[in-house]
VOPAGU-2260 file (C-alpha; in pm, 1 decimal, decimal comma):
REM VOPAGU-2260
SITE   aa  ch    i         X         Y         Z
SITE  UNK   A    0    -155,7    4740,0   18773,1
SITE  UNK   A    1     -70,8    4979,7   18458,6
SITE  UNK   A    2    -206,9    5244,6   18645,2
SITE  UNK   A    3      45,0    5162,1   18929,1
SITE  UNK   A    4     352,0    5126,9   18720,7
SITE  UNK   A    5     263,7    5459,5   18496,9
SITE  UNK   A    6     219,6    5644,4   18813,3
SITE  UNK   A    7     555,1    5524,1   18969,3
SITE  UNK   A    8     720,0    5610,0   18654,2
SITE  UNK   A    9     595,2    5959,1   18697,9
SITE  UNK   A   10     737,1    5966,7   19040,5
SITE  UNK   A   11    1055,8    5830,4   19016,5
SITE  UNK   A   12    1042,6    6098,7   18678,9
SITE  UNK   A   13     942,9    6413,1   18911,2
SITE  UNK   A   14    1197,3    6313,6   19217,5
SITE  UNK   A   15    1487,3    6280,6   19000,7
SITE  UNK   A   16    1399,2    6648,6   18786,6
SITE  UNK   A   17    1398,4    6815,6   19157,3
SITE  UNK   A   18    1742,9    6615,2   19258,3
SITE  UNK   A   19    2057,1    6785,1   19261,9
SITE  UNK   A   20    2379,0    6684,4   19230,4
SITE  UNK   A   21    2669,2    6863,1   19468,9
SITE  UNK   A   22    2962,2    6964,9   19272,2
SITE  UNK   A   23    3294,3    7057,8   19416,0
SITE  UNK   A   24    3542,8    7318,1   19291,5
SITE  UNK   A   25    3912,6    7235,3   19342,3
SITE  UNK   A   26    4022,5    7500,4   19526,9
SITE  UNK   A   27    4118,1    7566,6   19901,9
SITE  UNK   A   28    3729,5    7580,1   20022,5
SITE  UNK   A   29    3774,1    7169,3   19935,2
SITE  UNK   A   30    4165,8    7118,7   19986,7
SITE  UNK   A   31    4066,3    7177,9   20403,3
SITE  UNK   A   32    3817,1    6934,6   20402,5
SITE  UNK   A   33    3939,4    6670,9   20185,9
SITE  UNK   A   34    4108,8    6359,3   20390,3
SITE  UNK   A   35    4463,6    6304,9   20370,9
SITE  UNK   A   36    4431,8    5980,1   20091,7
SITE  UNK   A   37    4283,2    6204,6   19887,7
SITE  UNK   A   38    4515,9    6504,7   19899,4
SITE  UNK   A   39    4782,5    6230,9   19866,0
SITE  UNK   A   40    4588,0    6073,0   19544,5
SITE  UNK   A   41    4559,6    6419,5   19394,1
SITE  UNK   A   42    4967,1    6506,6   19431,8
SITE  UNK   A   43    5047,7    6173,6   19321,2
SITE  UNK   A   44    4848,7    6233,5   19033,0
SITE  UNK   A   45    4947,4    6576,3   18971,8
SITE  UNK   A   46    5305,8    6445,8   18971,8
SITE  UNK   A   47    5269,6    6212,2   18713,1
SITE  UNK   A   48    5080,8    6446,6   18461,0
SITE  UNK   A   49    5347,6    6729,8   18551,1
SITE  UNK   A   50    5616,5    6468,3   18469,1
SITE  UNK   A   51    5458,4    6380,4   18129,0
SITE  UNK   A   52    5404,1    6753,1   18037,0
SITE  UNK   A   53    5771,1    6848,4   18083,4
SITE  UNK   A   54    5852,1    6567,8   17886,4
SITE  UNK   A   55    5619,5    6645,3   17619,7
SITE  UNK   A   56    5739,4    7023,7   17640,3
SITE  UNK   A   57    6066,7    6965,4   17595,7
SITE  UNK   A   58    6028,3    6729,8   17319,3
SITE  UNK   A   59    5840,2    7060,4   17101,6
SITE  UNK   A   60    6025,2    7300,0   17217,4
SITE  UNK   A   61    6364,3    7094,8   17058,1
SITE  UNK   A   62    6166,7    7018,5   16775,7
SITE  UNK   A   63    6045,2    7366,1   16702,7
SITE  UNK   A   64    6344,8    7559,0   16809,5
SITE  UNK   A   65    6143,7    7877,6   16860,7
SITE  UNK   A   66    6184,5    8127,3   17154,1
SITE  UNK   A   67    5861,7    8020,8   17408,6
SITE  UNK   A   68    5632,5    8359,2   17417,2
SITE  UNK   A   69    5651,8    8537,2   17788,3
SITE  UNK   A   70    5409,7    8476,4   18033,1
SITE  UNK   A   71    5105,2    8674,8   18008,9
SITE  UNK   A   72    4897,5    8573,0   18342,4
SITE  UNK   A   73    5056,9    8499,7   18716,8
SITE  UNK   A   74    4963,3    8126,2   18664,3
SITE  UNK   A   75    5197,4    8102,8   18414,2
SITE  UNK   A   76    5477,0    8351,4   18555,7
SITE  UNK   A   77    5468,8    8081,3   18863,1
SITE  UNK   A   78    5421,2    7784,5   18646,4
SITE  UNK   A   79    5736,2    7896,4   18446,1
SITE  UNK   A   80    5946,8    7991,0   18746,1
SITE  UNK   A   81    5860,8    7670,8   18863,5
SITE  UNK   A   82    5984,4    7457,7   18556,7
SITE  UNK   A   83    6296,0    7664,6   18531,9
SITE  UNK   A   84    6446,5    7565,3   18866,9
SITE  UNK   A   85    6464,0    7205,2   18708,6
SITE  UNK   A   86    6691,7    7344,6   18467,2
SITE  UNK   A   87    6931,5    7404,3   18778,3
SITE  UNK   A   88    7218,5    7145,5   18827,9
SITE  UNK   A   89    7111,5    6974,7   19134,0
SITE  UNK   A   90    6747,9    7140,5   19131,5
SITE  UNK   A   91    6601,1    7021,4   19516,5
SITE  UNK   A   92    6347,6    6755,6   19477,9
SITE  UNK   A   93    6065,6    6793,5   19796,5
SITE  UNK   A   94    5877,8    6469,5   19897,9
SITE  UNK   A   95    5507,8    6423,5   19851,0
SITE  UNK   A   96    5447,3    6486,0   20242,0
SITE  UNK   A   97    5614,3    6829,5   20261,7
SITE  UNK   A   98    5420,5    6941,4   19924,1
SITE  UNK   A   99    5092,4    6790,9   20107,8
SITE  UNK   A  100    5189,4    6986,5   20452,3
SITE  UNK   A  101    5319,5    7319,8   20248,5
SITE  UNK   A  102    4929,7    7322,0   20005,8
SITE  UNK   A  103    4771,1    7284,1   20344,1
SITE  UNK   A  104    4941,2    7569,6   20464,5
SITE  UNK   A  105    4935,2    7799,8   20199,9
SITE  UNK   A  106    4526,1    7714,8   20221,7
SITE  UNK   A  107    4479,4    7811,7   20571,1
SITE  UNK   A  108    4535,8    8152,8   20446,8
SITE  UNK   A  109    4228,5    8271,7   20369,0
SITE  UNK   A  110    4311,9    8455,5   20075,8
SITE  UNK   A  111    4444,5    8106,0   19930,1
SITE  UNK   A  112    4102,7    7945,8   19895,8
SITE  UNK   A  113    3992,5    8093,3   19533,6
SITE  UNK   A  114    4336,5    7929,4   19419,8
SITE  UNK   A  115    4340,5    7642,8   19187,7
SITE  UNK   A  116    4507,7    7317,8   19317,6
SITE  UNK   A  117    4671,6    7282,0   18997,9
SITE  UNK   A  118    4854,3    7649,9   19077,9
SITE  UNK   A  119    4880,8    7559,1   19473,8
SITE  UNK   A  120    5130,4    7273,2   19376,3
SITE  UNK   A  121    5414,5    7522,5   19194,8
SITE  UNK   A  122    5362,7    7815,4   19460,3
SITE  UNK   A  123    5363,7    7517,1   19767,8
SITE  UNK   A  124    5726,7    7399,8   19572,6
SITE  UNK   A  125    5848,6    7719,9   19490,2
SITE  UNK   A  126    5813,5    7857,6   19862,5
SITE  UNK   A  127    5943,1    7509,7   19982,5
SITE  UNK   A  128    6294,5    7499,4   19726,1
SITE  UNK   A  129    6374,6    7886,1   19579,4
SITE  UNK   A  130    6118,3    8103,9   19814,8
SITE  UNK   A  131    5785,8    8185,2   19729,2
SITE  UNK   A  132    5644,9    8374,1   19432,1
SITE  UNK   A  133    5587,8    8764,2   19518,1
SITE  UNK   A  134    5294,6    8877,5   19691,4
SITE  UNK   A  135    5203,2    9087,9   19366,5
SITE  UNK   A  136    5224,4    8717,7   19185,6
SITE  UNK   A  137    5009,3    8614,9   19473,1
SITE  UNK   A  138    4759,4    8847,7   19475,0
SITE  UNK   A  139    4734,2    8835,7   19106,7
SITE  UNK   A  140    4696,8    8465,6   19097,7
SITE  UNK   A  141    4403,8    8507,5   19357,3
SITE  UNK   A  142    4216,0    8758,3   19132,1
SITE  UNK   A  143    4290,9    8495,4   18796,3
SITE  UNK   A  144    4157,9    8207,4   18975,0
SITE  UNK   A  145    3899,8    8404,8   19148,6
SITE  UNK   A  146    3741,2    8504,7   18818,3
SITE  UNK   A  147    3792,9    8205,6   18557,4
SITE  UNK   A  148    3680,5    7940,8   18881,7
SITE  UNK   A  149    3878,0    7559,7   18927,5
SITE  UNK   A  150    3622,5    7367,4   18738,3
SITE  UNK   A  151    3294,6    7226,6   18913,0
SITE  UNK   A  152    3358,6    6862,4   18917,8
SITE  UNK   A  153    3037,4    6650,6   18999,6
SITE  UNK   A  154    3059,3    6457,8   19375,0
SITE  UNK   A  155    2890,4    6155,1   19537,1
C-alpha cells in the first residue's frame, strides 16, 4: 500500500512539473477575443482606478506646487493630453458602451494589437471627445508597448 501511495505521489509530482499554465497579455491579441462582460468589467474597473489617480494627482500636485516634468514616452504624451481635456469647462464625458465599441475598433487595426489596454482607454477617449492622438503618437506608442510587453497575467 506504501508502495502505491509513494508511487502516486511521484506521479501526481511529475504531471504537475510538465503542466503549464496559459498566461494572457492585455493587449489587442486578447481585447478581440474577450466577451463583452469582461471588456465591460475591465472599463468599469479602469474607470474607477483612473478616477482615484486624478484625485490622488491633484491632491500632490497642490501640495507640492512644482511644475510636473514633460512627457518623455507617447504613453504619457496621450495619457497627459488625455487628463488635460478634464481641465476644460464642460470637458465631454463618453459612456462605457462607446469607450467599449471605440477599444474594439481601434483593435481591429492590426497595428493596435501590441497596445496596452491601459493606453487603448485614453487614445479610444481622445479620438471619441478632442480627435485622436497623431499617427507619430500612434506609431510610437506601438513600438513602446511592443517592446516593454502588457504584463503576462496567469489564466484558467
Amino acid at each position: 500500500m506504501r508502495e502505491l501511495v509513494v508511487t502516486a505521489l511521484a506521479i501526481l509530482m511529475a504531471s504537475s512539473a510538465f503542466a503549464q499554465t496559459e498566461y494572457v497579455s492585455l493587449d489587442g491579441s486578447w481585447w478581440v477575443k474577450a466577451s463583452a462582460a469582461e471588456r465591460t468589467l475591465w472599463l468599469v474597473g479602469y474607470d474607477d482606478g483612473f478616477t482615484n489617480a486624478l484625485k490622488l494627482a491633484a491632491s500632490v500636485k497642490s501640495e507640492t506646487n512644482k511644475e510636473r516634468p514633460a512627457p518623455q514616452s507617447a504613453s504619457e504624451r496621450i495619457h497627459l493630453h488625455n487628463l488635460l481635456r478634464y481641465t476644460a469647462a464642460n470637458p465631454q464625458i463618453v459612456s462605457n458602451q462607446l469607450l467599449l465599441d471605440e477599444i474594439t475598433l481601434f483593435y481591429k487595426d492590426f497595428r493596435n494589437t501590441p497596445v496596452c489596454w491601459s493606453d487603448a482607454e485614453p487614445v479610444a477617449e481622445l479620438a471619441l471627445t478632442v480627435g485622436a492622438p497623431s499617427e507619430i503618437d500612434l506609431d510610437a506608442l506601438r513600438a513602446e508597448d511592443a517592446k516593454s510587453g502588457c504584463g503576462k497575467f496567469p489564466v484558467k
